[in-house]
N, C-alpha and C positions, 0 to 999 in steps of 0.2 A: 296358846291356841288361837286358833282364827275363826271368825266368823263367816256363814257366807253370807253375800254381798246382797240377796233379794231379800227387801222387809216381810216380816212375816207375825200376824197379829197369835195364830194358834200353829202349835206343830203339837201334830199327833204322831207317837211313838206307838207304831202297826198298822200292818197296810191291811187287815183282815177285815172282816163283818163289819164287827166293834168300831175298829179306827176311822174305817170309809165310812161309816155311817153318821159317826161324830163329825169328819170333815165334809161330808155333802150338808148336815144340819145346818152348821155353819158357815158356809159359800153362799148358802141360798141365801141367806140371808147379810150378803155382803162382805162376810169377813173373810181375810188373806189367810189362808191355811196348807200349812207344810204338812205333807205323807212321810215320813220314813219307814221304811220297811228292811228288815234286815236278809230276807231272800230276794235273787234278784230276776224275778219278777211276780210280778201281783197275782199268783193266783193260789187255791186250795184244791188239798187235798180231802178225800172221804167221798162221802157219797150224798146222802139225800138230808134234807131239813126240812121239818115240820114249822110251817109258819102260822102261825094262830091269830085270831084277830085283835088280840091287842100289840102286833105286829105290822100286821096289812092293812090296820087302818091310819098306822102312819106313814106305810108304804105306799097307800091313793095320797096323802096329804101330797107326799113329796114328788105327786107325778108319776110312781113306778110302777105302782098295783097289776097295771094292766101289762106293761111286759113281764111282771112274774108272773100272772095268770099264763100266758102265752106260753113260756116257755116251761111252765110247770106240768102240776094236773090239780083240778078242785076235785078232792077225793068225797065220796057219796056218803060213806058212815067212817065212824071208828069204831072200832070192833073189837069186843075182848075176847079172846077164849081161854080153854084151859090148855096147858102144853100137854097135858097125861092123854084125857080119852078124846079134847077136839071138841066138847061143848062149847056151845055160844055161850057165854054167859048174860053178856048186856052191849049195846053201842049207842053211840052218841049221834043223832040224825045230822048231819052237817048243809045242808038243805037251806030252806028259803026259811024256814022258820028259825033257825042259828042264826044264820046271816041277818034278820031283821032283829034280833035279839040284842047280838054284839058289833052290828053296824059294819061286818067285814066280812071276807070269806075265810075258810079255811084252805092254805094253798102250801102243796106239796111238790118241792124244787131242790135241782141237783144246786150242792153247795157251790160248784164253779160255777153256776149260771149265774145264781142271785150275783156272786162276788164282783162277777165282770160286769151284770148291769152296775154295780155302785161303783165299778171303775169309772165306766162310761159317763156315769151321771155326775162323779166328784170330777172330770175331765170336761164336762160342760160348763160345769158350774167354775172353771178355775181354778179349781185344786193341785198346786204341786205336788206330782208324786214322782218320789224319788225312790229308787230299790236300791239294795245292795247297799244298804246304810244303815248297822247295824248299832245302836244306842248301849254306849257301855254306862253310862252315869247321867244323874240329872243335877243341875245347879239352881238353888231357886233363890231369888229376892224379894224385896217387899214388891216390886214394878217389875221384874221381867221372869224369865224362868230361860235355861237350857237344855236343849240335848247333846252329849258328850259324844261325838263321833271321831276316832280316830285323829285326835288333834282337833278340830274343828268344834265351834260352838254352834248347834240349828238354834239362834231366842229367840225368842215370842212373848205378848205379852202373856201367854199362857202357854204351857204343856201338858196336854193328856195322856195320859199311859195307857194305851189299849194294846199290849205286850202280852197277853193271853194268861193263861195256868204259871208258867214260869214265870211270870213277869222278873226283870232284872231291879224294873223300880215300885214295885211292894214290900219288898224289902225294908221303906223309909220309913216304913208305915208299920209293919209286922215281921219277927222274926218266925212266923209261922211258917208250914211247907206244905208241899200237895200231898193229899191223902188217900193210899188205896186203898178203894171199896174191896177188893177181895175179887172181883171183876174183871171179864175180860172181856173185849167185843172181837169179834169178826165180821166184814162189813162183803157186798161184793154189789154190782149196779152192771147187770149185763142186758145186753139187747133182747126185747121181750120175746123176739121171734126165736132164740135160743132156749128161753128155756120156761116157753108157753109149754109144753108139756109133763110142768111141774106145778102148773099152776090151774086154779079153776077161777070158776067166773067171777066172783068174788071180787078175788083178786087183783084184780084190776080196775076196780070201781072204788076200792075200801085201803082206809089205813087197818091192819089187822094185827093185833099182836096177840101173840100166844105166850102165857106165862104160863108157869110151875118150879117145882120146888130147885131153887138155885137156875133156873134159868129163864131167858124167854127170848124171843122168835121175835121181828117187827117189819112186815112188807107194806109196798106200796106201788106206786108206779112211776115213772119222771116222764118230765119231756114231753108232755103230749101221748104219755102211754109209750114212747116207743125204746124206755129203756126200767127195765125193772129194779128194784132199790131191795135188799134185804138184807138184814143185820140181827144177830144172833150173839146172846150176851151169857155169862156161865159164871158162877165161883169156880174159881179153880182150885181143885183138890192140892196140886203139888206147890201151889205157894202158900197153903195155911199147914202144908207138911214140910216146911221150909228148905222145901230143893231149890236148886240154881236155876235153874232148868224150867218153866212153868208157864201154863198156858196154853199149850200146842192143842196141832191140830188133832193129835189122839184124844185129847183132855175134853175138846171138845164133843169129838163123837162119843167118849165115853158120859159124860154130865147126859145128854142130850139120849141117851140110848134108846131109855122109854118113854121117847114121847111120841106121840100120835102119828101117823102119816103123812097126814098137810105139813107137819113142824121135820120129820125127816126129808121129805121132799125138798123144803126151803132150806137145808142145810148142803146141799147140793147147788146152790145160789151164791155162795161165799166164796171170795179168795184167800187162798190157804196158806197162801207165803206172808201175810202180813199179817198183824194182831196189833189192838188197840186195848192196853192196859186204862180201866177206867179210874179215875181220879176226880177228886175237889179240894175245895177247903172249908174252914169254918168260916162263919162271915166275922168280920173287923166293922168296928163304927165307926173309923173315919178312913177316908181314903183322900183329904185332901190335906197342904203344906202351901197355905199362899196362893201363888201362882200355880200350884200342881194337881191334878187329880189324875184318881186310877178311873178305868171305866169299864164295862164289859169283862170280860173273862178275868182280868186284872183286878179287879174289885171284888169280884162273888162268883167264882168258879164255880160250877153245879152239876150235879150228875143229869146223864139224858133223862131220865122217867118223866118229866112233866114236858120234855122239846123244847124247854125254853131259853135254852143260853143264848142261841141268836135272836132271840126274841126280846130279849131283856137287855142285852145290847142294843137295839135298836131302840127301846125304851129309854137306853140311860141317854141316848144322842137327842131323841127328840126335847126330853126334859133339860136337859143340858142346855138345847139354845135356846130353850124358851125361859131360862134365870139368866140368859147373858142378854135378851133382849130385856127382860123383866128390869136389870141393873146398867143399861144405857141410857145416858145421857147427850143428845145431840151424837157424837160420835165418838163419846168416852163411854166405858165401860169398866164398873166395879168390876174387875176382874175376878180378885180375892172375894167381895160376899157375893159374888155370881157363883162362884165354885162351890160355897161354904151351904148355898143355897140347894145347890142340886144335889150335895150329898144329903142334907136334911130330908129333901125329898124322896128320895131312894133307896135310901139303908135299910131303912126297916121292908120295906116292899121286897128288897133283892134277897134280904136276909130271909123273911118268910117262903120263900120261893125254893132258898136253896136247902131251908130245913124241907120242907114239903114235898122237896126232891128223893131226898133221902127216906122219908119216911114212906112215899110209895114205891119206892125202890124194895121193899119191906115187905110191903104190901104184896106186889107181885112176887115172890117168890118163898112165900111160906110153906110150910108142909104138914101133912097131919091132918089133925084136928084143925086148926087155923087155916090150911085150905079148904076144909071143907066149910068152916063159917065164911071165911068171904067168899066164894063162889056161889053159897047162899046170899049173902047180902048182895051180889052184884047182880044177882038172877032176878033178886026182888026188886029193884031199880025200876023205875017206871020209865018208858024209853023219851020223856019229855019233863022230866029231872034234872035241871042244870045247878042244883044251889052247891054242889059239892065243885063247877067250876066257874060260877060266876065274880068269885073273887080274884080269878088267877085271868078270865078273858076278856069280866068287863071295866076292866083298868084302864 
């Protein structure tokens, strides 16, 4: 194998959220860092992401806050309802009083926008990024680590695995696999002047989700308002009935049948040719080999109910360079108890997160008797009640 020929202190393996986020953490603060990505070029697919404040507030750290405001929208409440008859149940004020609470905003942004700001800004900063360079294996040492490309060795004194749900190098770490919820999404982000006649005023001010029994509804707005986000998630019938087959868009209208008017309206907001089967895993307690760690999706893969997987990505990046400045010396750095350090730090947080995922995944879509007590307890909620998320915002 051969090496290429530019020094490189970190090569992060994915060019996504996760990876760029870990590679801008570290540029800023000096160090040489290699992008590989194995599609060739940088961007994402999907639709919208919920950024939360223990998100955005390391997004002003590192400069960016204000072009994702910009090219977002700062949505006004979060808003539950029921999926059946359409009651309010409870929402979250996102306001000036959130905002001085948790020190950030709340900011709602199309995934390809945030991704190309952290291209731009890991490209200010330095950062090689390289596409179409797709990492089959890692080599690690006591002093260096590699990524395995097609003949070729990318070393560093370090390598991240921000390779997503699949990851090829979790693996090292866990014979485990991704797990489905039973779940399916369907996503669609169309121009708001298309299909303002689906929507009320609401709507466009609020993140709203509508849950009930196996399914729920979740709108918002992009862009400056001028493109509409909505995503619609179901158990599907025909894969706990073990057909080949399962998912579709019948499954969906059929799950969905009885629910309210605002939640059949926004099912008209989707595109129908694609489907996103949902998934995670359990979490693992170590994700790091020396020179190596996983990070991001790679480490604690999570279902959406809490919005936090790009969030917690961005958590593992920030944390990450602050145990690699924490274990430098002059212009060495414990590489090995820098990595050893930031997984200590983050296991147990990622891992509470991704249980707490699941368990309101749960939450929203009981039936019965069980919907009627939590739509009771969420109706009782005082609307300036944050203890049930100050553990998850103000981190």
């Amino acid at each position: 194998m051969t090496s290429p020929p530019a020094e490189t202190e970190v090569v992060v393996i994915g060019g996504g959220i996760g990876g760029l986020s870990n590679a801008l953490a570290l540029a800023r603060t000096g160090h040489r860092v290699r992008v590989l990505e194995r599609a060739p070029e940088f961007a994402e697919v999907g639709a919208g992401l919920q950024m939360a404040p223990n998100a955005t507030r390391i997004l002003r750290e590192w400069g960016l806050l204000d072009e994702v405001i910009e090219r977002g929208v700062q949505p006004r409440r979060l808003v539950f309802k029921d999926a059946v008859d359409g009651t309010e149940l409870t929402h979250l004020d996102l306001g000036d009083g959130f905002q001085d609470r948790y020190g950030a905003p709340y900011v709602v942004i199309h995934r390809s926008d945030l991704l190309q700001i952290l291209v731009a800004a890991c490209r200010r900063a330095g950062v090689e990024l390289v596409p179409s360079c797709a990492v089959e294996d890692v080599e690690v040492g006591e002093d260096t680590a590699a990524a395995l490309v097609d003949g070729a060795r990318h070393r560093g004194q370090a390598v991240l695995a921000a390779d997503g749900l699949r990851s090829v190098v979790r693996r090292r770490f866990s014979d485990d696999e991704p797990i489905f919820s039973g779940y399916v999404a369907y996503r669609g982000a169309f121009p708001t002047s298309e299909v303002a006649d689906n929507l009320d005023a609401d709507s466009l001010r609020d993140v709203v989700v509508h849950f009930g029994p196996g399914r729920h509804l979740v709108q918002y707005p992009l862009r400056r308002g001028e493109i509409f986000n909505t995503v619609a998630v179901f158990e599907s019938p025909g894969y706990h009935r073990g057909q080949s087959d399962w998912g579709g868009p019948e499954e969906l209208d059929e799950v969905f049948a009885d629910s309210c008017d605002d939640v059949q309206r926004g099912l008209a907001s989707l595109w129908r040719d694609r489907r996103w089967p949902m998934y995670d895993r359990l979490p693992i307690d170590n994700w790091v080999d020396r020179r190596l760690a996983l990070t991001g999706d790679a480490a604690h893969p999570m279902l959406q109910y809490l919005a936090q997987g790009a969030c917690q990505a961005i958590e593992d990046a920030h944390c990450l360079a602050a145990r690699v400045a924490k274990h430098a010396v002059r212009e060495h750095v414990d590489w090995s108890q820098a990595l050893l350090d930031y997984r200590d730090a983050r296991v147990d947080r990622t891992a509470q997160v991704q249980t707490n995922a699941r368990a309101w995944g749960d939450v929203w879509h009981v039936d019965g008797l069980a919907r009627g007590l939590r739509n009771a307890l969420f109706t009782d909620r005082a609307p300036d009640d944050y203890k049930h998320v100050d553990w998850l915002y103000g981190c």
